[in-house]
C-alpha positions, 0 to 999 in steps of 0.5 A: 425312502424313510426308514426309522429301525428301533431295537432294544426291546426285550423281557426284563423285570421290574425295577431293570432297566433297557435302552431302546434305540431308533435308527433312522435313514432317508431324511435329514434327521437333524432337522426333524423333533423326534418322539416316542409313542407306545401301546400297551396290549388291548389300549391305544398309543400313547405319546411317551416323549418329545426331543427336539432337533438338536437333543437340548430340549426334551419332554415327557408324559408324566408317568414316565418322568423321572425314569425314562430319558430320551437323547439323540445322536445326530451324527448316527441319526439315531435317537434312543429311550433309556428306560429305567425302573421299569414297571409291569405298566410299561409293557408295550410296544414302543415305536418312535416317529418323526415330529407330527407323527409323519413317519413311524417305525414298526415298533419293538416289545418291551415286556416287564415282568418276574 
């Protein structure tokens, strides 16, 4: 069975910072790009960043660049979003899945606000 587990998700303000993390199992993840989507309250997802398979290559949607990185560990099959000045547009939650949004984690709440 695929599993993929985020975590790290939580209140903070404005300009702090989170890592979120995304455990996956029951695939062979080395093998697989990985990506991060969120959706924000009252919209639609949007696709937040690509990595991919073996963590040299990654891109992002503009507004993020600069402030969120993405990096895996494959020996964990475990990916992660370091998430840096964070801003009160970035209140969603964020899911990651697996390339071409096969498979889907059931997201964490990231809230940013004083």
């Amino acid at each position: 069975e695929v599993r993929l587990v985020e975590s790290g998700g939580g209140l903070v303000q404005p300009g702090g910072s989170l890592r979120l993390s995304c455990l996956t199992s029951g695939f062979t993840f080395s093998d697989y790009y990985m990506n991060w989507v969120r959706q924000a309250p009252g919209k639609g997802l949007e696709w937040v960043s690509e990595i991919n398979s073996d963590g040299e290559e990654t891109t992002y949607v503009e507004f993020v660049k600069g402030r969120f990185t993405t990096f895996r560990d494959n020996a964990k099959n475990t990916m992660y979003l370091q998430m840096d000045d964070l801003k009160p547009d970035d209140t969603a939650v964020y899911y990651c899945a697996t390339g071409a949004m096969k498979f889907w984690g059931q997201g964490t709440q990231v809230t940013v606000s004083s």
